[in-house]
C-alpha positions as CSV (number, residue, x, y, z in Angstrom):
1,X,0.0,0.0,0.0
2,X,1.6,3.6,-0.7
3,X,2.1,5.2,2.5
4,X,-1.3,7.3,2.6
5,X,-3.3,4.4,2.8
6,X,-1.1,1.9,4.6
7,X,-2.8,1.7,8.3
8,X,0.4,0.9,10.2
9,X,2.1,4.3,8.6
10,X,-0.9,6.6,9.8
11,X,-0.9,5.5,13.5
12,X,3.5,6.0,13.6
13,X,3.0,9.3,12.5
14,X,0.2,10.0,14.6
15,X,2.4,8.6,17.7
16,X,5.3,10.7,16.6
17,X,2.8,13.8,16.4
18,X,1.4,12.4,20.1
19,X,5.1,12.1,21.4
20,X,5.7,15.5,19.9
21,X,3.2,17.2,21.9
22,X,4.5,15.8,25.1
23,X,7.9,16.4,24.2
24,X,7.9,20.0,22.3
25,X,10.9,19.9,20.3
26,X,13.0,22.6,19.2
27,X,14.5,20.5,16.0
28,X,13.8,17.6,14.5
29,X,16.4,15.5,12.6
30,X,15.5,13.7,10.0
31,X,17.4,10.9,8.5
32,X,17.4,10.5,4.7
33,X,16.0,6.8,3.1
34,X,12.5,8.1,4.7
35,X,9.8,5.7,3.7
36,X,7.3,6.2,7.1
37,X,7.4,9.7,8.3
38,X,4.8,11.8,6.1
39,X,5.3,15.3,4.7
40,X,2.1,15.9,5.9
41,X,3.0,15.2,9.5
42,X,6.2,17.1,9.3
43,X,3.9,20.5,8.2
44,X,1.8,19.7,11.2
45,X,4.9,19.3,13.8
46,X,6.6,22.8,12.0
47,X,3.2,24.5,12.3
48,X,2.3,23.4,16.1
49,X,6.0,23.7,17.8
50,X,7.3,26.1,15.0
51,X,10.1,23.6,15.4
52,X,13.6,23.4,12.3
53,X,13.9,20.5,10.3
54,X,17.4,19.5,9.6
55,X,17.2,16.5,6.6
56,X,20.4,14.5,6.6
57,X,21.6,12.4,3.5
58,X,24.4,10.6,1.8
59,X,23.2,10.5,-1.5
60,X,21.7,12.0,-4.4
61,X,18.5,12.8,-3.9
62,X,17.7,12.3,-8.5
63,X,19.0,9.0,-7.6
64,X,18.4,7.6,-4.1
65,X,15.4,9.1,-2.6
66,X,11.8,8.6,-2.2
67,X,9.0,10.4,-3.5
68,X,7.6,11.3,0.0
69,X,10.9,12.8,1.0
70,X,11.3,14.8,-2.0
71,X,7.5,15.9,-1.5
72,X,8.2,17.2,1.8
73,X,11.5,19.1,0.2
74,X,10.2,22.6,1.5
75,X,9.3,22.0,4.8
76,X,13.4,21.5,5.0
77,X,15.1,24.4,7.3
78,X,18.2,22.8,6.9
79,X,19.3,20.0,4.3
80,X,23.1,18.6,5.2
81,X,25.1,16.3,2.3
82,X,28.3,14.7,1.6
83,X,28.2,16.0,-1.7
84,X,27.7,20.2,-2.9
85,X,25.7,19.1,-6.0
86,X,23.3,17.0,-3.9
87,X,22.7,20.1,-2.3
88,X,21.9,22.1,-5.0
89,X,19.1,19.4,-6.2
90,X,17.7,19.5,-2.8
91,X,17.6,23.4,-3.0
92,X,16.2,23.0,-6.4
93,X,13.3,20.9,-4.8
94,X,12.4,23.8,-2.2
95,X,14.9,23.0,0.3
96,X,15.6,26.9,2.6
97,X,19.2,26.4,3.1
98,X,21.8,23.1,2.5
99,X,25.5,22.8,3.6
100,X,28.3,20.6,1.9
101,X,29.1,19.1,5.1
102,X,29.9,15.3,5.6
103,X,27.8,13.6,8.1
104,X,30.6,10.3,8.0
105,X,33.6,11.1,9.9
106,X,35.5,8.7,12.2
107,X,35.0,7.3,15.8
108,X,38.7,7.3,17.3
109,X,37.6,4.2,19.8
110,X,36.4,2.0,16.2
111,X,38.3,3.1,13.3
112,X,42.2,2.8,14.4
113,X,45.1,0.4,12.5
114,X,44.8,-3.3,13.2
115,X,47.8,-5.8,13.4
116,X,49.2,-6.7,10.4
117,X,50.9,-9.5,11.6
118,X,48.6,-13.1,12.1
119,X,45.7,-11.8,9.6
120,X,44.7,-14.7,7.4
121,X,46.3,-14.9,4.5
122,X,43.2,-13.9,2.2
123,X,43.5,-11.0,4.4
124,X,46.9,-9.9,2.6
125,X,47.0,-8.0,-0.9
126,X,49.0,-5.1,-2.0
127,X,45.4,-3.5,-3.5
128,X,42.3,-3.5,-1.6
129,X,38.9,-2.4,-2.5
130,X,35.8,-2.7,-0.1
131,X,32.5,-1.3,-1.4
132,X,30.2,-1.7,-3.6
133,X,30.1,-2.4,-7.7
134,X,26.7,-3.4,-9.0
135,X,24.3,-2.2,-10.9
136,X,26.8,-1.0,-13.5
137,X,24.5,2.5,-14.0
138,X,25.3,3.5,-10.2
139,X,29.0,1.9,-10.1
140,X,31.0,2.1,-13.4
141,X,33.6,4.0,-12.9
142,X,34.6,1.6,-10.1
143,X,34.6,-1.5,-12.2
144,X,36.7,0.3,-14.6
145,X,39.7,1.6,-12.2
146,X,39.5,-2.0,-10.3
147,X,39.3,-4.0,-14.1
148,X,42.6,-2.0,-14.8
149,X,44.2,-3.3,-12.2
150,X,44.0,-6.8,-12.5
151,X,47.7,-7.4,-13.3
152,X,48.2,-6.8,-9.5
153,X,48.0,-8.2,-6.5
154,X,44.4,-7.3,-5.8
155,X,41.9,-7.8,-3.5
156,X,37.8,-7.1,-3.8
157,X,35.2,-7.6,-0.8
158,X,31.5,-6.6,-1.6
159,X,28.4,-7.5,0.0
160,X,26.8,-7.8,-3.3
161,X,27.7,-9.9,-6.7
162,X,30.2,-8.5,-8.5
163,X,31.1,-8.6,-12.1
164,X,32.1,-11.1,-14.2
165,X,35.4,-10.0,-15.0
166,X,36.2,-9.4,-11.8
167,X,34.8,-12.4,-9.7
168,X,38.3,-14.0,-9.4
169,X,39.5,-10.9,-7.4
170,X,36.6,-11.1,-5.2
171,X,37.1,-12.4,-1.8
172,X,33.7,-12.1,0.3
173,X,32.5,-9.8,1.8
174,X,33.1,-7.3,5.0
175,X,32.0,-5.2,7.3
176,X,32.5,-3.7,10.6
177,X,35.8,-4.9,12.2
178,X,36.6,-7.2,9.8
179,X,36.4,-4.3,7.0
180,X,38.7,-2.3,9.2
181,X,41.0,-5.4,9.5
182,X,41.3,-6.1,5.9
183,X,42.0,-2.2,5.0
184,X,44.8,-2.1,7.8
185,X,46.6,-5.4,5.8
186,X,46.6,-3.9,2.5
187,X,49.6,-2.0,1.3
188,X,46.9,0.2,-0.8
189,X,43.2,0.9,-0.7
190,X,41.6,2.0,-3.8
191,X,38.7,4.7,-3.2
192,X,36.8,5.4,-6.4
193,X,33.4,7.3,-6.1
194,X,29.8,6.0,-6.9
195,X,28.6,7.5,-10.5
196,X,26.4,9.5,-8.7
197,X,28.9,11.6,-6.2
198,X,30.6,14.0,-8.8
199,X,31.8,16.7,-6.4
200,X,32.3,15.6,-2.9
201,X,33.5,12.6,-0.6
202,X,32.2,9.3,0.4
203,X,32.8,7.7,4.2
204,X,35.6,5.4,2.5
205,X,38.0,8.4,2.2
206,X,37.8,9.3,6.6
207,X,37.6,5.5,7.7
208,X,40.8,4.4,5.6
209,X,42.6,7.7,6.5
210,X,41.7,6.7,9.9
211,X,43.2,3.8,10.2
212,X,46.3,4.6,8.9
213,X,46.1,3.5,5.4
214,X,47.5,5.1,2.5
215,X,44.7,5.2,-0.7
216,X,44.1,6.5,-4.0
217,X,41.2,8.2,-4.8
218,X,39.3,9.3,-7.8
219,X,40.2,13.5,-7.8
220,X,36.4,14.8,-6.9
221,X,36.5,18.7,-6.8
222,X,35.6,18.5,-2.9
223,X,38.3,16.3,-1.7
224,X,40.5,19.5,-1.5
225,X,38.2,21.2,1.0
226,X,38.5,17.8,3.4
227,X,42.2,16.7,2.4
228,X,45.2,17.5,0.9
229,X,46.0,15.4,-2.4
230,X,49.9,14.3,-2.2
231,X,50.3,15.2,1.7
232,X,47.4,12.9,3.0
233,X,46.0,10.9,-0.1
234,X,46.6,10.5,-3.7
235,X,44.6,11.2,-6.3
236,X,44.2,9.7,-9.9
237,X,42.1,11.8,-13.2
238,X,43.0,8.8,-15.4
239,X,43.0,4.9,-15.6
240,X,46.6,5.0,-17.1
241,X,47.9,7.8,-14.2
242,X,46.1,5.3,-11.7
243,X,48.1,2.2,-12.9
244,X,51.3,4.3,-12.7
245,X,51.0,5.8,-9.4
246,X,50.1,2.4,-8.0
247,X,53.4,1.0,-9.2
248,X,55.3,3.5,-7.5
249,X,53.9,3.7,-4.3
250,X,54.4,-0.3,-4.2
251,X,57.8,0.4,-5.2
252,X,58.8,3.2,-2.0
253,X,57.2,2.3,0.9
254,X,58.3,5.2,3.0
255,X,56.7,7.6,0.9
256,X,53.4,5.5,0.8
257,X,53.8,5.5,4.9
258,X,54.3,9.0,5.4
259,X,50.6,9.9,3.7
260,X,49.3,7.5,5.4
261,X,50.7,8.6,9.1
262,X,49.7,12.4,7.6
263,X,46.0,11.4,6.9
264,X,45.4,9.5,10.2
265,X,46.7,12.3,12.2
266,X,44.6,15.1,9.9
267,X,41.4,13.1,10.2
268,X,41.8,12.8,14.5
269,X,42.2,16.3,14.7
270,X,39.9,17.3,12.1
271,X,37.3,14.8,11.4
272,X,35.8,13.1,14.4
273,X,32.3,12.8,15.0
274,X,32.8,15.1,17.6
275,X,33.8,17.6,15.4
276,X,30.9,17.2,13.5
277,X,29.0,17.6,16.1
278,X,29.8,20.9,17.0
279,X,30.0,22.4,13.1
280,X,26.2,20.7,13.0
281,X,25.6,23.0,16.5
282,X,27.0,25.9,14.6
283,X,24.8,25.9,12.2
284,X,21.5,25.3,14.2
């Protein structure tokens, strides 16, 4: 049933609205994939606690999102994104105001380097990719960087399928600590941008900085505003510059370590959640 009709939908909105009332809030925070709360029920908590509505989101919203978030677009006071041109959709849908600032950043307690010493062997590669690369639409550019790499040592993990031509690279899947285990083994991690991010950064770039690995990166115009190509990544325009600048950093290892020891300690002072936090309490 769409969500007008479907029973269970009108009495959690009416029990947000209910809790509302008791509770009077000042904001309300919205997370993006929104498939329950109605934009009908947002106008009624803005126009009985004249409360802000901050929408949070990842992704594009052309792409991604559903119609009853995009329908309540202009009850949004304050639309944050991980990527500037996401932004300017959601301002084109009637969001007031959006801000280019990434809701991902990294937990010093979670993301930290693991032991690189008794991992299991599958474990071990010189080039590591974790994310995902299907349907082709959403991931192309992905498949391409990784399917020029095959002539390395190379290593894929993906909680979906993955291509055909790149199925003997791929080596299950992971997430959590594992994820963090298998990006602290790798000599390398390869960070190449979803189709639909063409400006900003994706949560990939502050976890592997984090935990002290050096990466290459796809060169998005926002990475500048987070990082510092050549001091705390590396970035690649090309598939043949990618190739080449994954040979040399196999080939010097102290160079490859430096970046890596830069970007950790950028993204602990920079880039915690608790930094975040307070740029998020700026704004409000």
């Amino acid at each position: 049933l769409p969500p007008t009709l479907n029973p269970d939908i009108q009495r959690r909105n009416q029990r947000l609205l209910d809790h509302a009332q008791a509770f009077q809030p000042d904001i309300i925070w919205l997370s993006g994939d929104n498939t329950v709360i109605l934009p009908e029920t947002l106008a009624q908590l803005k126009a009985k606690h004249n409360c802000t509505i901050v929408y949070v989101s990842g992704v594009s919203p052309i792409v991604f999102s559903h119609p009853i978030e995009r329908q309540a677009a202009r009850l949004y006071d304050l639309v944050l994104v991980n990527d500037y041109y996401h932004g300017i959709q959601w301002l084109e849908l009637g969001a007031k105001q959006m801000e280019c600032l990434p809701y991902v950043a990294i937990d010093p307690s979670f993301h930290y380097p693991k032991p690189k010493t008794d991992v299991p062997n599958a474990y071990l590669c010189d080039i590591a990719f974790v994310g995902t690369l299907v349907p082709d639409t959403l991931y192309s550019e992905r498949v391409h960087a990784l399917e020029a790499l095959r002539e390395f040592d190379l290593g894929i993990w993906s909680v979906h399928e993955v291509p055909d031509t790149l199925k003997p690279y791929h080596r299950g899947y992971a997430l959590g600590d594992e994820m963090m285990q298998i990006l602290s083994s790798a000599k390398i991690s390869l960070n190449v941008h979803g189709d639909f991010m063409r400006y900003d950064v994706n949560m990939r770039l502050f976890e592997t900085a984090a935990i002290g690995t050096f990466q290459i990166v796809d060169n998005r115009p926002g990475i500048t505003q987070w990082f510092t190509p050549d001091e705390h990544l590396v970035v690649f325009d090309s598939i043949p510059t990618l190739r080449e600048k994954n040979r040399y950093y196999l080939a010097h290892d102290a160079e490859r370590q430096r970046i890596a020891d830069n970007a950790r300690q950028h993204v602990l002072q920079y880039h915690t959640y608790d930094n975040r936090l307070a740029q998020v309490e700026a704004l409000l």
